[in-house]
C-alpha positions in Angstrom: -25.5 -115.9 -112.8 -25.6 -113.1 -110.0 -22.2 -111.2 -110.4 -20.7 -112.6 -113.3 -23.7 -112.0 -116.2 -24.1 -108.3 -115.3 -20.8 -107.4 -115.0 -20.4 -108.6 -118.5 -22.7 -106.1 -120.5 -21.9 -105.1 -123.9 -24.4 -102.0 -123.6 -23.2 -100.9 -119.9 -19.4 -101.5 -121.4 -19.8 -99.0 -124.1 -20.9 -96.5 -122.1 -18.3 -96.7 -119.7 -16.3 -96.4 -122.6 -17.9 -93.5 -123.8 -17.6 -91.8 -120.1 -14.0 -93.0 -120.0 -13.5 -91.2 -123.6 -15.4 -88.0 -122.6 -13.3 -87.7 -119.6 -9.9 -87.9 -121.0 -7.9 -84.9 -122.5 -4.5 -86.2 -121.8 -2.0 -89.1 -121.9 -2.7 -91.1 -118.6 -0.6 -94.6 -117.6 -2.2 -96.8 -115.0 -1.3 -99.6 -113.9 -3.0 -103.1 -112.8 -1.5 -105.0 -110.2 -3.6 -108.3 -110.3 -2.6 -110.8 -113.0 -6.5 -112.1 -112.9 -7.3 -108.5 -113.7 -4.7 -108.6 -116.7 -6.0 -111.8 -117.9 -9.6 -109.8 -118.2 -8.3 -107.3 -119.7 -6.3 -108.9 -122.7 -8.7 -111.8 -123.2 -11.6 -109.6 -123.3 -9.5 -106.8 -125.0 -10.1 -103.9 -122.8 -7.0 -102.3 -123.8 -7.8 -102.2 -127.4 -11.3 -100.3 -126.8 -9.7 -97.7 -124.6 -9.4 -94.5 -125.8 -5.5 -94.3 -127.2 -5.1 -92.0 -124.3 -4.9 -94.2 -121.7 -2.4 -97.2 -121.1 -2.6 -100.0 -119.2 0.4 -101.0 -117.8 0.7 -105.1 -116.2 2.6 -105.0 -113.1 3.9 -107.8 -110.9 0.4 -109.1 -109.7 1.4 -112.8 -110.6 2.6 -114.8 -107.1 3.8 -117.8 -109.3 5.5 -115.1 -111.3 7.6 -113.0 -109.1 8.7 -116.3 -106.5 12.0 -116.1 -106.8 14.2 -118.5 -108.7 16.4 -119.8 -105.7 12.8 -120.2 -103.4 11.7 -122.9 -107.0 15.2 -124.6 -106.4 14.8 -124.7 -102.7 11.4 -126.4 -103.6 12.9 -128.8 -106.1 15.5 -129.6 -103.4 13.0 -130.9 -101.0 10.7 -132.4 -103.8 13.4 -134.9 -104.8 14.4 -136.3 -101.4 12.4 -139.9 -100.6 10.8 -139.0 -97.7 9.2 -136.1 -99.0 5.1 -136.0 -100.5 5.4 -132.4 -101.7 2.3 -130.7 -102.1 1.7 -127.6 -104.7 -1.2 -125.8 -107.0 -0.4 -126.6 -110.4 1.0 -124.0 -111.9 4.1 -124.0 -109.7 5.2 -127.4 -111.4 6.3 -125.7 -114.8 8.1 -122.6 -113.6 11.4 -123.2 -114.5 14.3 -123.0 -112.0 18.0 -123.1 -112.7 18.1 -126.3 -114.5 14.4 -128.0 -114.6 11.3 -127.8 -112.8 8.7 -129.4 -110.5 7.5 -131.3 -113.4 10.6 -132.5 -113.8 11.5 -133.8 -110.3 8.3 -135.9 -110.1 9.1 -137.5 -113.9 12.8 -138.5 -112.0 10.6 -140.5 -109.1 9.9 -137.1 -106.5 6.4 -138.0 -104.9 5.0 -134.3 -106.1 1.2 -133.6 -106.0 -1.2 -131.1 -106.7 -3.4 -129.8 -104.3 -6.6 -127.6 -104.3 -5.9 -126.4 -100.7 -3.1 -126.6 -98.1 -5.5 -128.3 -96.0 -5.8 -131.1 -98.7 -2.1 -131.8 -98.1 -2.7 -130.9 -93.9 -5.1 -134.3 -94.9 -1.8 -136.1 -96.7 -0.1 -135.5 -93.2 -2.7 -137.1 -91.2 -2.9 -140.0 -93.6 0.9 -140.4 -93.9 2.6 -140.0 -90.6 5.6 -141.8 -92.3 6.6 -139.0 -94.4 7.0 -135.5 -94.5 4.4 -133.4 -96.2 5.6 -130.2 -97.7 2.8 -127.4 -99.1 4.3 -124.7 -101.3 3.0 -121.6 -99.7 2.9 -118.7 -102.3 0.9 -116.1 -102.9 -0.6 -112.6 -102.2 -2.2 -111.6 -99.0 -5.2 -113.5 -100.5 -3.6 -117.2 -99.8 -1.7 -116.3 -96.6 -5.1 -116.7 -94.8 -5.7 -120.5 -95.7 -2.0 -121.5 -95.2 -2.0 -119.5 -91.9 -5.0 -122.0 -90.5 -3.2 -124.9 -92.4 -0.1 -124.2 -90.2 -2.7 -123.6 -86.9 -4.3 -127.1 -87.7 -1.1 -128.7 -88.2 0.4 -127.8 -84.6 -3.5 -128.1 -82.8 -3.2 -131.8 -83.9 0.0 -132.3 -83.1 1.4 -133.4 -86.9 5.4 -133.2 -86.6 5.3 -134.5 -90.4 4.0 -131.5 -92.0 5.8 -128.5 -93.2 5.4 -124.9 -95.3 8.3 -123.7 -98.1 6.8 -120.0 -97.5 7.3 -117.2 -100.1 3.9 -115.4 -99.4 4.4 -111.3 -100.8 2.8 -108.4 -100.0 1.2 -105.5 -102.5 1.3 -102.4 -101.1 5.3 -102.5 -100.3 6.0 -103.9 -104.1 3.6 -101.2 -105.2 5.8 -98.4 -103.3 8.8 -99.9 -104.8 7.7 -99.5 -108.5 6.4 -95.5 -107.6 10.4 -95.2 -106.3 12.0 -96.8 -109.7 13.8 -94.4 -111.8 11.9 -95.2 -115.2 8.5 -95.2 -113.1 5.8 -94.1 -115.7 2.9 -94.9 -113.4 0.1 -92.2 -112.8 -2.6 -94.5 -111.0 -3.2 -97.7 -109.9 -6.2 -100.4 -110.1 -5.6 -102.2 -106.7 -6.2 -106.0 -106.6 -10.0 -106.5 -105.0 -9.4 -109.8 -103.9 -5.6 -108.4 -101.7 -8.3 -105.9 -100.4 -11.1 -108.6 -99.2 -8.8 -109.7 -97.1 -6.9 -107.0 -95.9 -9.1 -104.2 -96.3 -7.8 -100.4 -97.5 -6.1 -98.8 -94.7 -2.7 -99.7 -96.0 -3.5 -97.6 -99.0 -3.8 -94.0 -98.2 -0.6 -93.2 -97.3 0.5 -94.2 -100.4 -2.2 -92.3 -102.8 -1.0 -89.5 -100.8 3.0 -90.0 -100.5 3.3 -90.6 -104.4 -0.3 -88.5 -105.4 -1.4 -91.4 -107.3 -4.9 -92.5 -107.2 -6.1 -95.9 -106.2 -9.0 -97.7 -107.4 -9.7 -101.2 -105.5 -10.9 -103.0 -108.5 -12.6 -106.5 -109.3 -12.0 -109.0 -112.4 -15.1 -108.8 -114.8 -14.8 -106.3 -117.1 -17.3 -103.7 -116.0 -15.2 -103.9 -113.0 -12.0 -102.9 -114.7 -13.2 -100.4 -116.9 -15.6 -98.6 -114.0 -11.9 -99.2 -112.0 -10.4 -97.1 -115.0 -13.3 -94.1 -115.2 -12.7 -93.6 -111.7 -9.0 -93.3 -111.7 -9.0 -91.5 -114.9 -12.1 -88.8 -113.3 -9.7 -88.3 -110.2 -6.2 -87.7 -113.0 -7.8 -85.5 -114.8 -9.2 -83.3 -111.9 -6.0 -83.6 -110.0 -6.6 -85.9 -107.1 -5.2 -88.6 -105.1 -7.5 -90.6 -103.6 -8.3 -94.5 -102.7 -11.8 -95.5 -104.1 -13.2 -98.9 -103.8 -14.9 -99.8 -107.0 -15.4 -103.0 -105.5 -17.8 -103.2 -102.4 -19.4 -106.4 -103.2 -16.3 -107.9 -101.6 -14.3 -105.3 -100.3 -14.6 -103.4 -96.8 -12.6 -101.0 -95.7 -11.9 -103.2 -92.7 -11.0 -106.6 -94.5 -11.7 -109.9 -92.8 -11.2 -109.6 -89.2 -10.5 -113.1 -88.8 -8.2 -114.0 -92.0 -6.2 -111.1 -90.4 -6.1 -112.4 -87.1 -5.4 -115.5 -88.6 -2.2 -114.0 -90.7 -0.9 -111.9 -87.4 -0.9 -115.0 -85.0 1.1 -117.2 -87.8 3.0 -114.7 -90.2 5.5 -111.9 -89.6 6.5 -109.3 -92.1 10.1 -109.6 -93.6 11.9 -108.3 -96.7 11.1 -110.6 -99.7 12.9 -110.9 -102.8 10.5 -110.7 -106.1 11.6 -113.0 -109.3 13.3 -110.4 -111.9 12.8 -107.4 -109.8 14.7 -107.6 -106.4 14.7 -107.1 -103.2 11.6 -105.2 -101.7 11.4 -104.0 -97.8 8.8 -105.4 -95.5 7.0 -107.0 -98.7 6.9 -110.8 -97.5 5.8 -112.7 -94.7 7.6 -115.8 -93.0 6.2 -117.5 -90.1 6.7 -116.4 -86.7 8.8 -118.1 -84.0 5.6 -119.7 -82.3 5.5 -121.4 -85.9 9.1 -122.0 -86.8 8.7 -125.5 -86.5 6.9 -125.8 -89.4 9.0 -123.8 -91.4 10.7 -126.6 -94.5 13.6 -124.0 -95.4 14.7 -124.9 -91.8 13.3 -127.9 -91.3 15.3 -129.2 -94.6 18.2 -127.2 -94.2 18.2 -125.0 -97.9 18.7 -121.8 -96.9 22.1 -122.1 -98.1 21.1 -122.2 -101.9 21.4 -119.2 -103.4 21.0 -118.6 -107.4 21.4 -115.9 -110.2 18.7 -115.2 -112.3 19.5 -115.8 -116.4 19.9 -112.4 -118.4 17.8 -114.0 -121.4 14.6 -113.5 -119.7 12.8 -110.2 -119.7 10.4 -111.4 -117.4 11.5 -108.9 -114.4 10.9 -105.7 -117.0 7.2 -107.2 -117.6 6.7 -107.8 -114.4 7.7 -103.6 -113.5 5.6 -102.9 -116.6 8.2 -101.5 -118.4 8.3 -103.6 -121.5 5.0 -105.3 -123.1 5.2 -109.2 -123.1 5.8 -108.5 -127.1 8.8 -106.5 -126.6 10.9 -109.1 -125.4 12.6 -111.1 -128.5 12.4 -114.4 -127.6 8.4 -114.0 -127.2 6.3 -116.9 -128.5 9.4 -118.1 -129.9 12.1 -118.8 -128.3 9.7 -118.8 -124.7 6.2 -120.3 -125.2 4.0 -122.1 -122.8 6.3 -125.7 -123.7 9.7 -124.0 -123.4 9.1 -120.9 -121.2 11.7 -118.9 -120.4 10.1 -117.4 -117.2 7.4 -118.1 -114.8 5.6 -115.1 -116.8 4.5 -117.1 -119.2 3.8 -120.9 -117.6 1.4 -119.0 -114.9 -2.4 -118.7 -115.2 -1.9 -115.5 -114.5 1.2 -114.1 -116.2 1.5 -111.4 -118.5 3.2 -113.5 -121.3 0.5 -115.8 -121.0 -2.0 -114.3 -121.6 -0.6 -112.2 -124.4 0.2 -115.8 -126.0 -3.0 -117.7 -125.3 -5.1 -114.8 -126.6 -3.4 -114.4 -129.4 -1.5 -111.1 -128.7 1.6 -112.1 -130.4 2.5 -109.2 -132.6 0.7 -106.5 -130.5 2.3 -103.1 -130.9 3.4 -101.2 -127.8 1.8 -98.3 -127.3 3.5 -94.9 -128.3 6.1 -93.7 -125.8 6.1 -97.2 -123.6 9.2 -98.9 -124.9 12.4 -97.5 -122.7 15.7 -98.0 -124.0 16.9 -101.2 -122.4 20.2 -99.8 -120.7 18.1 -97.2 -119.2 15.9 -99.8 -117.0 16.8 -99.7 -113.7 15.4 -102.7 -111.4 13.1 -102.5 -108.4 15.0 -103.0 -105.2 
């Protein structure tokens, strides 16, 4: 299959290895900010093969992961009421909240669905003028696109039944944040290739340049990560600070005209706040006032509820990178995929998870990664 086979070859991956292995004469930390690309990486154990040289730190590339805990009780809020068919993809319905979870509110009688697509629940509207349709909008820069038109369609047809509970993020401002934190260890980054189809580079070299970090755009088979990692390990080792696109099968430096168009006629940037990490400048987006009306925080009236996150979970330290998945105690035992503890390890594309479902469970850290725990200071 054309892009999936080849980019899967044993023989082309040792080699990369080998140029990755000739290149290296020093400690180098990078860091991944796509939970898809951590998923590769631990299931196909990418890590592991590396020369001991180079770490790969998992930062907060999960959207399910890092909405925060009061947006998932504003959601279950508006789930349970009887007038409500809320709409989500699936693996918002076990991320815990304060006291249950989506799952939950549709086993106590809440009309909760999964949906492929906002535009599937856009349908549920049209189909159901007699109640309010609510789509759970989260996600990178990569989902804003499709909600954007959802919420486009939705007012061009005239449906006053259907609704968005937005917590859409941004990367680049998150990825700023972590290069600011005091127990930053970061030295390069492998940028998310999919964030970058749709919005293209330019919000990148400022960033390379502010922090001298370099930044590979990168894509999810594993001769995409590990040709991401020669090239950021080539420009650490010669002392630059570029943004290369490793990916240009999908990526231009442009992005997709009309998905941005899309996201500036419906979206405005605002200050977000990121599950276990904080509060992050300009790193959301929130519909505009052209769109308020389809806004469910307002339309519901739950901007009121506000929540502390619980101290047991570590999930905000994986989500900086500065603790492995197995460095938290109550991994794969007190949290596991039935009794999670955090969103980290319920979501396809958490760090936890994917540590448990491949079968990471008693991986070591590598040397000089675990911080003292007083010493971590939050993003934010």
């Amino acid at each position: 299959m054309k892009y999936v086979e080849e980019f899967n070859d044993p023989a082309r991956a040792r080699r990369l290895l080998d140029e990755i292995r000739a290149a290296v004469t020093r400690p180098w930390a990078l860091m991944e900010v796509c939970g898809g690309q951590t998923h590769s990486i631990i299931r196909h154990g990418i890590d592991q093969l590396l020369p001991e040289e180079v770490e790969l730190i998992h930062g907060p590339g999960c959207p399910v992961c890092v909405t925060p805990l009061d947006v998932i009780d504003k959601a279950m809020d508006i789930a349970a009421r009887p007038e409500v068919v809320f709409c989500s993809f699936g693996d918002m319905l076990r991320v815990p909240g304060t006291d249950r979870d989506l799952f939950r509110v549709k086993g106590e009688g809440g009309d909760v669905r999964v949906v492929y697509s906002p535009l599937d629940a856009l349908e549920l509207a049209r189909e159901n003028p007699d109640r309010q349709v609510v789509f759970f909008a989260i996600g990178f820069e990569t989902t804003a696109p499709a909600n954007a038109m959802a919420v486009h369609q939705a007012r061009r047809l005239g449906l006053g039944n259907f609704s968005l509970l937005v917590s859409h993020v941004r990367v680049p401002p998150a990825m700023q944040a972590i290069m600011t934190a005091p127990s930053c260890r970061v030295q390069g980054f492998l940028a998310a290739g999919h964030v970058c189809s749709v919005m293209g580079t330019a919000e990148y070299p400022d960033l390379a340049e502010k922090y001298r970090v370099p930044v590979v755009v990168t894509g999810f088979e594993p001769l995409d990560i590990l040709e991401g990692i020669r090239r950021a390990v080539h420009q650490l080792e010669r002392g630059e600070h570029r943004v290369e696109n490793a990916y240009p099968r999908a990526v231009r430096e442009q992005g997709n005209p009309a998905a941005l168009a899309m996201i500036e006629e419906v979206f405005e940037v605002t200050d977000r706040n990121w599950r276990g990490i904080g509060r992050i400048p300009a790193s959301g987006w929130r519909l505009t006032d052209a769109f308020r009306a389809y806004d469910a925080e307002h339309r519901f009236d739950v901007s009121g509820i506000r929540t502390e996150e619980p101290a047991v979970c570590r999930a905000g330290e994986v989500l900086q990178g500065l603790i492995k998945p197995t460095e938290c105690e109550a991994f794969g035992a007190a949290c596991t995929p039935r009794t999670p503890l955090g969103a980290t390890m319920v979501s396809s594309e958490g760090a936890c998870a994917a540590y448990y479902l491949y079968r990471r469970m008693n991986a070591p850290a590598p040397q000089g990664s675990r911080i003292p725990r007083e010493e971590m200071n939050p993003v934010g």
